[in-house]
MITIRO-662992 format. One record per residue (C-alpha): x negated, y negated, z; residue in one letter; residue number from 1. Coordinates in steps of 0.02 Angstrom, whole numbers, plus 50000, padded with zeros to 5 digits. Layout:
<recs>
X | Y | Z | A | NUM
...
</recs>
This chain:
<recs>
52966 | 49118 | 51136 | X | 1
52935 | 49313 | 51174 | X | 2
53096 | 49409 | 51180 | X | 3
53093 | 49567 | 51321 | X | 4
53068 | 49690 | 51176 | X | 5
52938 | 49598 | 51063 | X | 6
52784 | 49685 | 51074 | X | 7
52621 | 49583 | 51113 | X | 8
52430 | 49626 | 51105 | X | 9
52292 | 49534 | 51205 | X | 10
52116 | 49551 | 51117 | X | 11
51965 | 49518 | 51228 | X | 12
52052 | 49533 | 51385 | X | 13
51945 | 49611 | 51490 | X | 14
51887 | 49457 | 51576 | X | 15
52044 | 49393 | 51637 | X | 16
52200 | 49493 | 51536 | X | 17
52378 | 49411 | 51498 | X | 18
52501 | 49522 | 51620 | X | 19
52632 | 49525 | 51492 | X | 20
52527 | 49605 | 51363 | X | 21
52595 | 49784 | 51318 | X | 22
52411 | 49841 | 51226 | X | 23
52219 | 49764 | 51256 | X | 24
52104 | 49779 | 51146 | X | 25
51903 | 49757 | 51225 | X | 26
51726 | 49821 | 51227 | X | 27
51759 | 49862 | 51403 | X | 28
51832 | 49996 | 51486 | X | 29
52001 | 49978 | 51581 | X | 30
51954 | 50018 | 51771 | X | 31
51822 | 49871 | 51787 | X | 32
51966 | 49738 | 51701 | X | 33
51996 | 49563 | 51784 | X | 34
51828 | 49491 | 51823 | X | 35
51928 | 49318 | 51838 | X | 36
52111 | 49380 | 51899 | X | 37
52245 | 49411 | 51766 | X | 38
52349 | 49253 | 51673 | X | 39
52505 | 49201 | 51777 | X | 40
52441 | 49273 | 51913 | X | 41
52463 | 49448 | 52013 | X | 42
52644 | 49430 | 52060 | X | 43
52673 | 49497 | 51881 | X | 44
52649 | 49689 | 51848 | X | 45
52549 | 49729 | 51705 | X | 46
52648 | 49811 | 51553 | X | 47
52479 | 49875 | 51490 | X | 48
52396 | 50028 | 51577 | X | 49
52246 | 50128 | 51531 | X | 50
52334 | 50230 | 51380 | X | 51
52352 | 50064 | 51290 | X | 52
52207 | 49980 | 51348 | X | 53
52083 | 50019 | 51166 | X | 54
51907 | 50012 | 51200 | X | 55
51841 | 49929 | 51026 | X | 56
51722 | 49820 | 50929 | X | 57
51820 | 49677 | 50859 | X | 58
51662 | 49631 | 50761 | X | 59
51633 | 49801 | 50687 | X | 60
51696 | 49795 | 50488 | X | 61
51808 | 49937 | 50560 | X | 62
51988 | 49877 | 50562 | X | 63
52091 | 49891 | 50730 | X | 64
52207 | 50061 | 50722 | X | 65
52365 | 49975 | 50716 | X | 66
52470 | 49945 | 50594 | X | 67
52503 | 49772 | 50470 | X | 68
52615 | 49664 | 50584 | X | 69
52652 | 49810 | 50711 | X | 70
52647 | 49686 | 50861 | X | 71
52749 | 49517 | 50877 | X | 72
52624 | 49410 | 50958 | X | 73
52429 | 49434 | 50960 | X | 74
52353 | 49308 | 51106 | X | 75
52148 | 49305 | 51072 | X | 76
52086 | 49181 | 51217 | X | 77
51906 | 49151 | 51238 | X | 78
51844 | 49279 | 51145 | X | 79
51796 | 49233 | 50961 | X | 80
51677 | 49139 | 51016 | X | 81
51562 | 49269 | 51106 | X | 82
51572 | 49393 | 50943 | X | 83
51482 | 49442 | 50805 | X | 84
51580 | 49424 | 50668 | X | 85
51730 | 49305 | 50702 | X | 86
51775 | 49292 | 50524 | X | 87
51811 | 49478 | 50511 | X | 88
51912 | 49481 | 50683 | X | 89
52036 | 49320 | 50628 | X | 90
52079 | 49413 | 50481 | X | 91
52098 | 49587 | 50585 | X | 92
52234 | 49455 | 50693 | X | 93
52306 | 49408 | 50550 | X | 94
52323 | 49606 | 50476 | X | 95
52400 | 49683 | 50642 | X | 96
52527 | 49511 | 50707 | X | 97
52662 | 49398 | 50655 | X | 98
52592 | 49253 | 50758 | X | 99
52528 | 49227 | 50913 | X | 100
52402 | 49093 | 50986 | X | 101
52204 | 49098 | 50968 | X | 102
52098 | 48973 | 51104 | X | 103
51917 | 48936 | 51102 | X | 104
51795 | 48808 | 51186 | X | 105
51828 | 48663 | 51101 | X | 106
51675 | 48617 | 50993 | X | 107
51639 | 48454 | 51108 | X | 108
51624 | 48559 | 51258 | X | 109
51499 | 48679 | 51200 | X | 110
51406 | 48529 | 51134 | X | 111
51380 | 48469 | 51292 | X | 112
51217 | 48498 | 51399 | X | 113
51235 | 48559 | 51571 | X | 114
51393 | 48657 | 51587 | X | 115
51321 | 48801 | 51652 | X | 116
51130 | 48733 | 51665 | X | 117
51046 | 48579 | 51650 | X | 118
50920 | 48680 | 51517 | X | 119
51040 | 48717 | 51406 | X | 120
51173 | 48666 | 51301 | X | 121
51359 | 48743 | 51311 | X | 122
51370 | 48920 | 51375 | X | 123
51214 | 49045 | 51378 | X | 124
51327 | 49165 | 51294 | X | 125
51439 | 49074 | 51148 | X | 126
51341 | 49112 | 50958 | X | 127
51491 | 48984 | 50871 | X | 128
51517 | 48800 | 50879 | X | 129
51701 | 48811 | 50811 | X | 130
51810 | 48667 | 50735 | X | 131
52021 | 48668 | 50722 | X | 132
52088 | 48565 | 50587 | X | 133
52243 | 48541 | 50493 | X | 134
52390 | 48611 | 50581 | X | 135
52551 | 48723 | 50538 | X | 136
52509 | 48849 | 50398 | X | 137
52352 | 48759 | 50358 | X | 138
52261 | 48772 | 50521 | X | 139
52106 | 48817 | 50497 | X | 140
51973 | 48889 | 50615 | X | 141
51768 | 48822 | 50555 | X | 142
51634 | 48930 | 50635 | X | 143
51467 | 48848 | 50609 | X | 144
51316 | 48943 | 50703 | X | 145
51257 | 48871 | 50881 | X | 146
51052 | 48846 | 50832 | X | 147
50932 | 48837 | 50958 | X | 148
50884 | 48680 | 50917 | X | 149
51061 | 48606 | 51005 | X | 150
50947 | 48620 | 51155 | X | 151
50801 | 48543 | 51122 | X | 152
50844 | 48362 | 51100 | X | 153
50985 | 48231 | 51154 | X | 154
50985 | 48209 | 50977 | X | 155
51102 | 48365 | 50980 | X | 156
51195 | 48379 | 51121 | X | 157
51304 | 48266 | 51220 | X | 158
51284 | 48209 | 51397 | X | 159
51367 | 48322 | 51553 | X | 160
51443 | 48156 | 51620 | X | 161
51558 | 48187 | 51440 | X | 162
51646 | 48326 | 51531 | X | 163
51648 | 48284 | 51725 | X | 164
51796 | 48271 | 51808 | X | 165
51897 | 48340 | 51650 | X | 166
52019 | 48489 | 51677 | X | 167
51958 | 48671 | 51570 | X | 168
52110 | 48667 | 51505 | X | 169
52091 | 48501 | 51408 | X | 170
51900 | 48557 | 51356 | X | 171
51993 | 48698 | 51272 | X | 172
52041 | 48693 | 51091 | X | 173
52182 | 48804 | 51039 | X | 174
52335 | 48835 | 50897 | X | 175
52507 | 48947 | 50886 | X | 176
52497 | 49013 | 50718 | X | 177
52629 | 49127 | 50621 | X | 178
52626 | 49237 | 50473 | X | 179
52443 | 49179 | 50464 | X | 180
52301 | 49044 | 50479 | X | 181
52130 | 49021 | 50391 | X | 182
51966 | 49040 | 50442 | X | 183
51806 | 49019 | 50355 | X | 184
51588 | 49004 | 50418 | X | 185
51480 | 48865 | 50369 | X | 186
51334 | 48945 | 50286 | X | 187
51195 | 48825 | 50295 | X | 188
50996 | 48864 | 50311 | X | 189
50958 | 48706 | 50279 | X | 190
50840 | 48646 | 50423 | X | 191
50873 | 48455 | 50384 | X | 192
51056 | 48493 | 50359 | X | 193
51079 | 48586 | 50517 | X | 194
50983 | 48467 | 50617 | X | 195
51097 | 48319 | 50501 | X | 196
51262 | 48393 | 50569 | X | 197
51221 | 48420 | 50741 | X | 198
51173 | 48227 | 50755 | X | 199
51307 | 48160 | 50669 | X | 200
51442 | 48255 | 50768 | X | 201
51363 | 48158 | 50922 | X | 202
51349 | 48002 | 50860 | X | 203
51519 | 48013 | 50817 | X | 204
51540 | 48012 | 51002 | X | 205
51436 | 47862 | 51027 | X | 206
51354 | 47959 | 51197 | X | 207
51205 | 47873 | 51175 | X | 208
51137 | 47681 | 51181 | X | 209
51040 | 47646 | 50991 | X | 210
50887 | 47602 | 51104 | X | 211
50866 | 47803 | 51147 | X | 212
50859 | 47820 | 50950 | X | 213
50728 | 47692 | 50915 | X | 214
50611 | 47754 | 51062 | X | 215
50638 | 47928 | 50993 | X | 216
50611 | 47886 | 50814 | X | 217
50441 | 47770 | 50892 | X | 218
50392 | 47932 | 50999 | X | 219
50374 | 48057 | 50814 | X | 220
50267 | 47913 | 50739 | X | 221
50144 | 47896 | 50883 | X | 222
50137 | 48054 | 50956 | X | 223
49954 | 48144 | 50975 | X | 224
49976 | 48260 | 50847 | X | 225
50028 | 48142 | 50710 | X | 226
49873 | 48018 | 50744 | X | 227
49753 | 48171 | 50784 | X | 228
49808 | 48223 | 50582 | X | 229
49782 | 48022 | 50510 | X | 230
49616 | 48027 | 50595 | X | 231
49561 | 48178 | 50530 | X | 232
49586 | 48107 | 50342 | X | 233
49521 | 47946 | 50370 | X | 234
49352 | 48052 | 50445 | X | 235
49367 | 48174 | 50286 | X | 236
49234 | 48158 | 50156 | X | 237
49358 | 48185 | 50025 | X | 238
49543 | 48179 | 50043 | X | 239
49644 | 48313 | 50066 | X | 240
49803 | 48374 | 49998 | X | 241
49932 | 48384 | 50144 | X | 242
50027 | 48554 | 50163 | X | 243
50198 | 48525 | 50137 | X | 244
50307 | 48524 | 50298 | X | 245
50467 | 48633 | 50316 | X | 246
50550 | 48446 | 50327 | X | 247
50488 | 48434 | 50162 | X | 248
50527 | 48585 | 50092 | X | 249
50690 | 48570 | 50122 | X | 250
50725 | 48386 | 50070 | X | 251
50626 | 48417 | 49896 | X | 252
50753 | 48571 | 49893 | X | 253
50894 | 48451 | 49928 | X | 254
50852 | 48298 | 49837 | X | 255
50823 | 48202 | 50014 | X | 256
50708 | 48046 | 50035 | X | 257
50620 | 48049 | 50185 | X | 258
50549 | 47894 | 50168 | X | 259
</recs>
């Protein structure tokens, strides 16, 4: 619970900014604030005001002028998400606070296709696909990169009907923390392992009949391309050497049989 004189900051607020805040920390200027209304609504007068509203890059390796732990509660809703460097802004959170409360799209609902469009997956905007586990003082937030190729197959997304009807609030996922939390990226180039993680974290879902698999899987073998290349050999005078494919590439790097 806030007491009246603990001292709270809101970071990314511009959007739609906590009333009870008494600082704001943005990329966006005070007098264009509220896009989506303010949190508990405008019966509430703001504590903030434009001398402690900070216009500032929460991704920049610049750390935020405050203090360590000058505020009591640091709220970050909806913003890590959207930012450069995430990594660098937790640990900013963790620098200036003594706990607070950090909420993100919960990994689930930016995995699903046709929130916003039916040609993409999640939100346009969102670079992170972000995982909460453990709880208590070892919560810990997992950034993996969003790839492009979440879009490109049902391989690696889940279905909108995964979402209908379901409250924003429960698509959400979110933590209190206090005196700190971890946070940490998933470094991976790996274009077998990306594509490996993507489908497993659907299939964990089960959104998908194994039939859709097996047609898919049918689909690579006997598509044009693919028969235009075995043709070409079997026509060859003398056999060719195949190139090797990034797929293989990065399974020889890996130790992976694609057979």
């Amino acid at each position: 619970m806030l007491g009246p004189n603990d001292t709270l900051l809101d970071i990314g607020a511009w959007n739609k900014p906590y009333w009870r805040a008494d600082h704001v920390v943005d990329l966006l200027p005070y007098e264009t604030r509220g896009l989506s209304g303010s949190i508990k609504g405008n019966q509430m007068r703001e504590r903030f005001s434009k001398d402690t509203w900070t216009i500032w890059d929460i991704s920049s390796s610049r750390p935020l002028p405050f203090r360590d732990k000058q505020f009591d509660f640091v709220v970050c809703s909806h913003t890590l998400e959207d930012i450069r460097n995430p990594i660098q802004a937790c640990h900013e959170i963790v620098r200036v606070g003594k706990r607070g409360y950090i909420e993100v799209p919960s990994r689930l609902w930016e995995s699903t296709i046709g929130v916003e469009s039916n040609r993409y997956t999640g939100f346009y905007h969102h670079r992170w696909l972000i995982d909460i586990v453990g709880d208590g003082a070892d919560t810990e937030m997992v950034f993996h990169f969003k790839p492009h190729c979440i879009h490109e197959s049902f391989r690696y997304h889940l279905p909108r009907r995964f979402v209908q009807g379901t409250p924003r609030s429960d698509l959400s996922a979110w933590f209190f923390w206090e005196g700190t939390f971890k946070c940490r990226e998933v470094a991976n180039i790996s274009h077998i392992r990306v594509r490996a993680e993507l489908e497993q974290f659907v299939r964990r879902h089960d959104a998908y009949a194994p039939w859709r698999y097996w047609i898919d899987d049918a689909s690579k073998h006997l598509s044009w391309p693919v028969l235009r290349r075995r043709v070409r050999r079997l026509l060859a005078k003398e056999p060719s050497t195949p190139r090797e494919s990034r797929e293989q590439f990065w399974a020889r790097l890996e130790g992976v049989d694609l057979r």
